[in-house]
Z-matrix of the N, CA and C atoms (Angstrom, degrees):
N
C 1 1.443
C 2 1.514 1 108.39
N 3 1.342 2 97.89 1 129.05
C 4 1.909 3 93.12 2 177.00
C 5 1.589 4 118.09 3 -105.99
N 6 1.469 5 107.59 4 149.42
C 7 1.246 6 85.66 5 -179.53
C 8 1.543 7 129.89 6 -125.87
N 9 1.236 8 138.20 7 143.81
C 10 1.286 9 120.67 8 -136.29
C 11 1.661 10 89.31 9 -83.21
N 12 1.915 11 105.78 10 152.01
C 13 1.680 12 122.55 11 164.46
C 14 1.427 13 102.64 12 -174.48
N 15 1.497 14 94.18 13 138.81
C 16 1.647 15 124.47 14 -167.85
C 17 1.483 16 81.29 15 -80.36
N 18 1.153 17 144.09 16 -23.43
C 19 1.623 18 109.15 17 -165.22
C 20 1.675 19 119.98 18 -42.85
N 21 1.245 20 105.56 19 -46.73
C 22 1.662 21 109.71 20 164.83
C 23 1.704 22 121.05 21 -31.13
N 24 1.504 23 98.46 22 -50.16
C 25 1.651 24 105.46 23 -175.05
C 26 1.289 25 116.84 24 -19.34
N 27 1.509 26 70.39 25 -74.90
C 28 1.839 27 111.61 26 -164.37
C 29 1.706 28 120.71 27 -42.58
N 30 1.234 29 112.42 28 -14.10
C 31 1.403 30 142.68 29 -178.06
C 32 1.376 31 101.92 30 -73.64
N 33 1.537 32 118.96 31 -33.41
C 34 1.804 33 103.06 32 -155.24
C 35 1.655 34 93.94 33 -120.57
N 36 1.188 35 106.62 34 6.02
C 37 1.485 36 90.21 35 175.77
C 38 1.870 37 101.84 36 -134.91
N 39 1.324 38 104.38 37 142.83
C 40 1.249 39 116.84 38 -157.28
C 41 1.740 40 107.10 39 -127.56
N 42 1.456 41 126.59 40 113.72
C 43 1.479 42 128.21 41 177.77
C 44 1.978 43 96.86 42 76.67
N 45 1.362 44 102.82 43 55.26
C 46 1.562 45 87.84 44 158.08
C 47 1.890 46 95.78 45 148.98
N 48 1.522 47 102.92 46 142.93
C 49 1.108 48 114.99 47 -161.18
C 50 1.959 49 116.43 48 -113.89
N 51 1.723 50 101.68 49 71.59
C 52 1.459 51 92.96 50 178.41
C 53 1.472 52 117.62 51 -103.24
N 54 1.624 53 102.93 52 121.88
C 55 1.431 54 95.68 53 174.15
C 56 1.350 55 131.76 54 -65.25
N 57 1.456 56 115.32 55 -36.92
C 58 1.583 57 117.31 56 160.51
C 59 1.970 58 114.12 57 -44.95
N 60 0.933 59 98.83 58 -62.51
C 61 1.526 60 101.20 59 177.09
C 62 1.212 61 140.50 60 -42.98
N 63 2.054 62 102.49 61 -23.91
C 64 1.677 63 108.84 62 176.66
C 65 1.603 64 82.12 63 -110.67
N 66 1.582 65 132.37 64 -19.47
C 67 1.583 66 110.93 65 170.01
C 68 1.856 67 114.29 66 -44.30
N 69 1.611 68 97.27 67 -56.83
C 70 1.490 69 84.79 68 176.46
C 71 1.183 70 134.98 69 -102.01
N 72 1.274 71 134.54 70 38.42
C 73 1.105 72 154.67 71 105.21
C 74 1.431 73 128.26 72 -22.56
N 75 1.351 74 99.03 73 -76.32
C 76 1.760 75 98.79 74 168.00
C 77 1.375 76 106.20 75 -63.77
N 78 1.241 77 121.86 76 -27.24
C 79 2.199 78 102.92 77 -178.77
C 80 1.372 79 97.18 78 -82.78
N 81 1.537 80 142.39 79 -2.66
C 82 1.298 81 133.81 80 169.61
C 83 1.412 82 108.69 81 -73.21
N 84 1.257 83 94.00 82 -50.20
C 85 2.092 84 111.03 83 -165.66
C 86 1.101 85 110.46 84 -95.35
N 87 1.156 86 122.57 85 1.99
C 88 1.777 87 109.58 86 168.59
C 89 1.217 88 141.04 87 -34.25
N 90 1.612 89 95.26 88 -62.39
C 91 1.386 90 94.44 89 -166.73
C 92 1.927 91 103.66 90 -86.92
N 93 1.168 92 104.98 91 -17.76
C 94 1.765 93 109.87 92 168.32
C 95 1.410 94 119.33 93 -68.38
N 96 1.459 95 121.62 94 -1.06
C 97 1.379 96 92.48 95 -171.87
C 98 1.601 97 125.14 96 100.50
N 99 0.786 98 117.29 97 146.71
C 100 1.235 99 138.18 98 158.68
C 101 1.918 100 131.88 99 -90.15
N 102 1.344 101 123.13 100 106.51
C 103 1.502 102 135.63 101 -171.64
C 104 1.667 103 85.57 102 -59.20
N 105 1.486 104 96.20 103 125.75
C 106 1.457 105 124.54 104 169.87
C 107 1.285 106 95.29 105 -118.74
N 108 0.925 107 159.99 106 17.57
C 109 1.435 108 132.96 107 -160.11
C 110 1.474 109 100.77 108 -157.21
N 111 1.481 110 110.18 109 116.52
C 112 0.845 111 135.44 110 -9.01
C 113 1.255 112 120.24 111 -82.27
N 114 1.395 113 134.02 112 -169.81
C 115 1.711 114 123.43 113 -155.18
C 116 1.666 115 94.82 114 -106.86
N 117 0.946 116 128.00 115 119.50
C 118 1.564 117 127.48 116 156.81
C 119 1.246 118 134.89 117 -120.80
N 120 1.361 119 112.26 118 -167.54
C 121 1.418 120 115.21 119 179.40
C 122 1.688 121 128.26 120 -122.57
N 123 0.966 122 145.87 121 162.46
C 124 1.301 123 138.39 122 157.41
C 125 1.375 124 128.11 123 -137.74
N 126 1.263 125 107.44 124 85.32
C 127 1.884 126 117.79 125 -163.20
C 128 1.924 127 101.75 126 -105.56
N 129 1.505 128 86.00 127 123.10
C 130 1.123 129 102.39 128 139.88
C 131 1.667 130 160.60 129 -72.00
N 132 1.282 131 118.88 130 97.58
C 133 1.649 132 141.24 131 -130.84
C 134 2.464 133 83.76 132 -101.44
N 135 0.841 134 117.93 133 15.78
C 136 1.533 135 97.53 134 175.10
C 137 1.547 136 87.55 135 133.63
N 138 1.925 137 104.24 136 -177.34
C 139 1.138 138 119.73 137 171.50
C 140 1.877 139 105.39 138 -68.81
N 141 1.354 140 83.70 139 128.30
C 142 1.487 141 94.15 140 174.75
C 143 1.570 142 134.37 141 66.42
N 144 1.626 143 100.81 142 13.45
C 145 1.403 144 111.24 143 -172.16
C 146 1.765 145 99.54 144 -123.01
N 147 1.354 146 131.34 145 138.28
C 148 1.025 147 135.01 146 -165.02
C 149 2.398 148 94.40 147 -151.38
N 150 1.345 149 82.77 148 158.21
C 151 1.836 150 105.99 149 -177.68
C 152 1.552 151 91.88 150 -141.74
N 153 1.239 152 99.34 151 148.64
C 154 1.430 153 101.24 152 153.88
C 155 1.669 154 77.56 153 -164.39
N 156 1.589 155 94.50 154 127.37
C 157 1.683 156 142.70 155 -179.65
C 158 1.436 157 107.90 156 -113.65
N 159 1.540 158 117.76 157 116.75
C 160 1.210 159 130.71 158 143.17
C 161 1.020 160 128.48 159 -116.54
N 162 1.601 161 135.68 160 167.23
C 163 1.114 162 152.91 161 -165.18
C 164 1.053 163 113.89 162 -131.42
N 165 1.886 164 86.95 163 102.70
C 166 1.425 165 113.44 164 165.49
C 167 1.309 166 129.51 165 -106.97
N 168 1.525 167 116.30 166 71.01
C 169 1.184 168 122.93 167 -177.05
C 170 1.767 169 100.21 168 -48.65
N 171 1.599 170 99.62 169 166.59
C 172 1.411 171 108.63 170 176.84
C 173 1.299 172 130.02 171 66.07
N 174 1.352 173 98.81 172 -40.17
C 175 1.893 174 101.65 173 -175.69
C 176 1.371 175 95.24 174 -75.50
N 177 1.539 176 91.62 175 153.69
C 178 1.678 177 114.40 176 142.75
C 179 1.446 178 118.58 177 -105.51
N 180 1.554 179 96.38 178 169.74
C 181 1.356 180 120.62 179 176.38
C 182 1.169 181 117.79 180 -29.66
N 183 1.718 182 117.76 181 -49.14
C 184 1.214 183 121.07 182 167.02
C 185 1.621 184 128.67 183 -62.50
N 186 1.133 185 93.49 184 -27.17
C 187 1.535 186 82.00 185 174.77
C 188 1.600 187 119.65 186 -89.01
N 189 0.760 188 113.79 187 -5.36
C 190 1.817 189 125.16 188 165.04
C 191 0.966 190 135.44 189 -66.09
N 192 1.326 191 145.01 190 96.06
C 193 1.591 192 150.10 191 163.30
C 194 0.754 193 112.13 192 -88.61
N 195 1.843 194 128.94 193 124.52
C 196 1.548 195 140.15 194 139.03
C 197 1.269 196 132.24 195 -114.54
N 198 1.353 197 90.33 196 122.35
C 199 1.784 198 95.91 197 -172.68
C 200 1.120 199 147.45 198 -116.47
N 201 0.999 200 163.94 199 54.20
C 202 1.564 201 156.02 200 -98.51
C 203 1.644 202 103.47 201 -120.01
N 204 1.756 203 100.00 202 93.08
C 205 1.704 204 107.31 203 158.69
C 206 1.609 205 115.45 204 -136.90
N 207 1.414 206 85.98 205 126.86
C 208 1.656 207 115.17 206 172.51
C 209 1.269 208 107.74 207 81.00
N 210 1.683 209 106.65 208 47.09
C 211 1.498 210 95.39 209 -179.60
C 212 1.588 211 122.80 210 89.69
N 213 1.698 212 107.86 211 -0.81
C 214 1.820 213 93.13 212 -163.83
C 215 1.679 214 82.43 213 -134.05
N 216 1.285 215 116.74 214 119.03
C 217 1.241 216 122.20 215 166.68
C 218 2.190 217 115.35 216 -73.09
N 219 1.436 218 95.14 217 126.18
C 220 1.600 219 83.03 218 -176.67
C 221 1.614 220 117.23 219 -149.29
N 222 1.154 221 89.72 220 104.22
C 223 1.874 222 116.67 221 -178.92
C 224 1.114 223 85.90 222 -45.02
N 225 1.626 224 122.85 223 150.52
C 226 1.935 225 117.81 224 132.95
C 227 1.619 226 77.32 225 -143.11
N 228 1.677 227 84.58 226 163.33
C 229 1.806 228 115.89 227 170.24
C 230 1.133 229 129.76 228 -145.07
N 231 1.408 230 120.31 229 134.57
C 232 1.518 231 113.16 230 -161.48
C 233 1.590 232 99.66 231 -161.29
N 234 1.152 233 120.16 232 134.19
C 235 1.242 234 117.63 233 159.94
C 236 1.646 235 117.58 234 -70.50
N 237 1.442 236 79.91 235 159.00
C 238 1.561 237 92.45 236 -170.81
C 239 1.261 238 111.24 237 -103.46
N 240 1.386 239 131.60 238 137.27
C 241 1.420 240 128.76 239 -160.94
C 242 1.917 241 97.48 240 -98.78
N 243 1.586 242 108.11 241 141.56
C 244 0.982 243 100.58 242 -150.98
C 245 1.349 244 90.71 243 -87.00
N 246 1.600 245 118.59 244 173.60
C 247 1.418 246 136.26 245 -156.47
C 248 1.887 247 104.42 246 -84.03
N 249 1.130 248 122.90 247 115.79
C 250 0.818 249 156.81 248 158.54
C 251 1.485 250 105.77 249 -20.22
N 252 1.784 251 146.08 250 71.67
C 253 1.106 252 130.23 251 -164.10
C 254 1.731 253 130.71 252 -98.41
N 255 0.986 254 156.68 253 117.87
C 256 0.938 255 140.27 254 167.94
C 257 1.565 256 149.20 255 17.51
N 258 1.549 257 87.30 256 -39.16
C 259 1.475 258 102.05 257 177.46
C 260 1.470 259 127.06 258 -104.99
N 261 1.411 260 118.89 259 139.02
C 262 1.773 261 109.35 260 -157.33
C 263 1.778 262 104.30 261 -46.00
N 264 1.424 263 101.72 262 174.29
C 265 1.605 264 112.27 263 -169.22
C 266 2.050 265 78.10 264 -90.78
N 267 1.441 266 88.47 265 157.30
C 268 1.667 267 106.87 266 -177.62
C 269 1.552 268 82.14 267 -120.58
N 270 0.835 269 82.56 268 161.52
C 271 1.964 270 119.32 269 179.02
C 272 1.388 271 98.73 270 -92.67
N 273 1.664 272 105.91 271 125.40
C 274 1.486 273 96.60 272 168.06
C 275 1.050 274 105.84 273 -99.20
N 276 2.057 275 84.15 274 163.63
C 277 1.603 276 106.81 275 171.71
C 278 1.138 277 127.04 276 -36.09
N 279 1.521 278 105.16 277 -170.00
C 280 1.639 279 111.48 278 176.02
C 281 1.923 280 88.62 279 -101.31
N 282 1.682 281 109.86 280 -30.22
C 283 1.576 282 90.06 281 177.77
C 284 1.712 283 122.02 282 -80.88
N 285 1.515 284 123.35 283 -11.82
C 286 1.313 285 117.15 284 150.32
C 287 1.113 286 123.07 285 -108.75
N 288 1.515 287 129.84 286 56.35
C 289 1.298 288 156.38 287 156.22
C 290 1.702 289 113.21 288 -78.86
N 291 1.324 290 148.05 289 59.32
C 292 1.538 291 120.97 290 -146.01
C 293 1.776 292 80.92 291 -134.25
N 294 1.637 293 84.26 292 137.32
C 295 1.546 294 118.87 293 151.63
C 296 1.355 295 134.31 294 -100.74
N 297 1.300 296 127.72 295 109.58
C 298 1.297 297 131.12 296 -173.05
C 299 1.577 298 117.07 297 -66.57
N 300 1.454 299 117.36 298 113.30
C 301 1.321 300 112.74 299 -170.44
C 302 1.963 301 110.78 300 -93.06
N 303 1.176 302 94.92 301 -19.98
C 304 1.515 303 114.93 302 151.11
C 305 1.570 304 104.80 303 -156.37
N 306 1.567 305 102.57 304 148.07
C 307 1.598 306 118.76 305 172.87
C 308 1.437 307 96.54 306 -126.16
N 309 1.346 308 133.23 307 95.98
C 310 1.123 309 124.78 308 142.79
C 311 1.603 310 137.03 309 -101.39
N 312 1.539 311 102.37 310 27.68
C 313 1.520 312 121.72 311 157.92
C 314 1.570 313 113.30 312 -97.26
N 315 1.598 314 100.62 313 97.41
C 316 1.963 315 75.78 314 178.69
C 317 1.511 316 105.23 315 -104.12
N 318 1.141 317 106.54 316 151.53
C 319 1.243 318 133.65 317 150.85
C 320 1.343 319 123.87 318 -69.91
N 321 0.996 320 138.64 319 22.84
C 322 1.539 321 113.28 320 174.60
C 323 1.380 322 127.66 321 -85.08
N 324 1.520 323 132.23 322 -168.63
C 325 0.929 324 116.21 323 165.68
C 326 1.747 325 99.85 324 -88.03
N 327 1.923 326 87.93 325 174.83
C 328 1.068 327 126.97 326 -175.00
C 329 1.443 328 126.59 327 -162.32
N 330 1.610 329 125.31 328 160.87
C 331 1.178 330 116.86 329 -168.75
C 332 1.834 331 95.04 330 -167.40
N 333 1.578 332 96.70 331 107.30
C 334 1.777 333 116.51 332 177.06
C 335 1.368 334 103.97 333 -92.43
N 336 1.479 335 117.46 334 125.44
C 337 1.373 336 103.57 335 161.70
C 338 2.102 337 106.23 336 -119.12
N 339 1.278 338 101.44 337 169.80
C 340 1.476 339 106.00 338 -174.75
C 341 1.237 340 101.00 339 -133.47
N 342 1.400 341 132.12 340 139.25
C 343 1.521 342 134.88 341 177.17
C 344 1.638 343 95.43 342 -100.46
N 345 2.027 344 113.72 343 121.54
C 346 1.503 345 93.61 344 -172.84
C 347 1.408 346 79.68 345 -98.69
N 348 1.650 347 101.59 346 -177.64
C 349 1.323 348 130.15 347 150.45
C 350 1.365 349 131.47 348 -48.96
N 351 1.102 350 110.57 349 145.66
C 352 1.947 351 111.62 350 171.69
C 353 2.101 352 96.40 351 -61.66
N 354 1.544 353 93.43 352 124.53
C 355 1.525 354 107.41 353 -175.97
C 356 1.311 355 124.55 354 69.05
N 357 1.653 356 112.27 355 15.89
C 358 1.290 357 119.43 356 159.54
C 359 1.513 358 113.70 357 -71.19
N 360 1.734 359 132.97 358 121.36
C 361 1.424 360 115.11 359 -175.71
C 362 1.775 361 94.42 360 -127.14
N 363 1.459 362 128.13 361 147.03
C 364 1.204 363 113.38 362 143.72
C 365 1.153 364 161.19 363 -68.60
N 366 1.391 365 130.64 364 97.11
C 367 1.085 366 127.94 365 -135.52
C 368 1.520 367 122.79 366 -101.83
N 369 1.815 368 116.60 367 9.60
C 370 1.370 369 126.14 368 170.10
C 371 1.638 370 85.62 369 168.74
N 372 1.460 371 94.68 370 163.10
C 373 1.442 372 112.86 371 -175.98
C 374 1.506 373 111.19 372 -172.29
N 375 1.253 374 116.58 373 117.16
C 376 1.913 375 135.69 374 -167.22
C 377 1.213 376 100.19 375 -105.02
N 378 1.312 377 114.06 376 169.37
C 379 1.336 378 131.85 377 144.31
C 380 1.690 379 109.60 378 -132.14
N 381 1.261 380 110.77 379 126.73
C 382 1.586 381 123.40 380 -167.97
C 383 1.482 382 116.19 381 -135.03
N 384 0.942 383 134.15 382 100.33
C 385 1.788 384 130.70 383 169.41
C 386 1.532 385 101.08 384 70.21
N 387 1.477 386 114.42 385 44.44
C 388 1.556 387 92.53 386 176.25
C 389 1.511 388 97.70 387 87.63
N 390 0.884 389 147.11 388 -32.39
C 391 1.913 390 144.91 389 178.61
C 392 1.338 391 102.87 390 -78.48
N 393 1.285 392 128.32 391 120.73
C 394 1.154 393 134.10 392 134.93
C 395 2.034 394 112.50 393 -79.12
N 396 1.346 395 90.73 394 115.08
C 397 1.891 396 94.67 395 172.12
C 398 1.580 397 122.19 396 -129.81
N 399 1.174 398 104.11 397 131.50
C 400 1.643 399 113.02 398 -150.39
C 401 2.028 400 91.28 399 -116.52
N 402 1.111 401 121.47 400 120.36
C 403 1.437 402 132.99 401 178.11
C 404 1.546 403 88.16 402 -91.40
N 405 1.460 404 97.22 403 151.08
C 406 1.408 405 121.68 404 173.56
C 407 1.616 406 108.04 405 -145.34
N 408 1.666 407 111.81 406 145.99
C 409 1.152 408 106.68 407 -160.92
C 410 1.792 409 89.31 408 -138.04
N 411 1.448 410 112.56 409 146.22
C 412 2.002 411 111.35 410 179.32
C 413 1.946 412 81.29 411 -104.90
N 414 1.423 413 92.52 412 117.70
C 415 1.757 414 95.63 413 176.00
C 416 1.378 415 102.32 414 -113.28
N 417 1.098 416 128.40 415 69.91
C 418 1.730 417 121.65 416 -172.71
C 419 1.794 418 97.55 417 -78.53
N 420 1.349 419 96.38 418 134.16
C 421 1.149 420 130.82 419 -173.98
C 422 1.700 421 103.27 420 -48.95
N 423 1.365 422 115.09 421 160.86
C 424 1.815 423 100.96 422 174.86
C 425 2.078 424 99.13 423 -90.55
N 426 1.013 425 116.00 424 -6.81
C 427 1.241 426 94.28 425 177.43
C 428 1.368 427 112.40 426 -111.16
N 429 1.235 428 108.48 427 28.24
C 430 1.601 429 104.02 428 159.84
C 431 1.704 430 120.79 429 -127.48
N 432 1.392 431 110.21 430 11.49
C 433 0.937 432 165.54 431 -149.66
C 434 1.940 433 97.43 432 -86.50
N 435 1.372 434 134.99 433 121.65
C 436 1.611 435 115.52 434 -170.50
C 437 1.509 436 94.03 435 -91.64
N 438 1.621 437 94.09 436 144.59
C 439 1.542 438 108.62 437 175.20
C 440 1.311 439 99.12 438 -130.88
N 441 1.520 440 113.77 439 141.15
C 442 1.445 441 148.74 440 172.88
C 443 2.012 442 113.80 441 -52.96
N 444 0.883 443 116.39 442 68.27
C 445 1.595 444 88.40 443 175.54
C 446 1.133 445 132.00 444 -86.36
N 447 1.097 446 120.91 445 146.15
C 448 1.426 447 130.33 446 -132.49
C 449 1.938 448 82.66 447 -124.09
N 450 1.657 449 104.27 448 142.97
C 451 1.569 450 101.88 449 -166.90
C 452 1.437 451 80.12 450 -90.74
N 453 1.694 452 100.38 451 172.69
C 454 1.507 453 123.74 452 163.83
C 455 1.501 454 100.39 453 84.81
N 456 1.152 455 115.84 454 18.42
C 457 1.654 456 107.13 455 162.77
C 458 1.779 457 117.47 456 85.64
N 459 1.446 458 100.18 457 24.93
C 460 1.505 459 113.77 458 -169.71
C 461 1.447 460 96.81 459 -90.74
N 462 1.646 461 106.25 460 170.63
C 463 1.289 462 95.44 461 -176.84
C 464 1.546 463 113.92 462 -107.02
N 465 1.625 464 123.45 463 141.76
C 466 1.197 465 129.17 464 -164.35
C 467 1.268 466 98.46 465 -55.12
N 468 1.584 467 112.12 466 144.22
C 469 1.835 468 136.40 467 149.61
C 470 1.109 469 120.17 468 -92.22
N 471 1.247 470 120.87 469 139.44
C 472 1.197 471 133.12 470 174.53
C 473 2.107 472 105.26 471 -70.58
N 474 1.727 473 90.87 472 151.33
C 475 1.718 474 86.35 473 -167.07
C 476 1.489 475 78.89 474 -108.56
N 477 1.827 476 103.74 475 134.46
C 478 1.678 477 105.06 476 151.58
C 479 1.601 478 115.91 477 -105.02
């Protein structure tokens, strides 16, 4: 018997709170599961400031793509197969010969995506000790922005 929880939701949408949107979400992904892999985070740093940190052990820089089109932020990871050289393949050693007696670092690929908000932008993104951390910033425009009007023909203020 399964039992229904939004904790999953809350994962794919980033700077904004629609309940219709993680309703069907979970009736899409139900019976699949939930993307664990790789394991991250999504913390909220203040009004309008957002991270979302994963852990990408193993990779490098190179193997990392982040991209943000149409609104959908989307990690992928993959190793890169190394370059193909000229010179015959050597036989390895007996010291880079290795059998994994447990691997519980995987490497595979992968690919996170995030649906942001209207005026969600990215605003820096590292890779540190295995952390990939992606800043997010709510930049609402000044003309969409609420202004005060003031009667008698004064001129509108902006509301903070």
């Amino acid at each position: 018997m399964s039992t229904l929880t939004m904790a999953p939701l809350f994962r794919q949408t980033v700077g904004f709170d629609r309940f219709n949107d993680l309703f069907e979400t979970m009736l899409r992904n139900g019976d699949k599961g939930s993307n664990t892999y790789p394991p991250y985070n999504i913390e909220k740093h203040g009004d309008g400031q957002y991270r979302i940190v994963v852990a990408v052990a193993g990779f490098d820089e190179a193997d990392l793509d982040v991209q943000v089109e149409r609104g959908v932020l989307t990690i992928a990871g993959g190793k890169q197969q190394e370059a193909a050289s000229d010179q015959p393949e050597q036989m390895a050693t007996p010291e880079e010969a290795v059998t994994f007696l447990h691997q519980g670092i995987a490497q595979r690929a992968f690919r996170l995506s995030f649906r942001l908000a209207d005026h969600i932008e990215v605003s820096h993104a590292k890779l540190d000790k295995g952390l990939l951390s992606i800043d997010l910033a709510l930049v609402v425009p000044e003309a969409e922005k609420p202004k005060r009007i003031p009667l008698n023909g004064g001129k509108p203020l902006l509301i903070n």
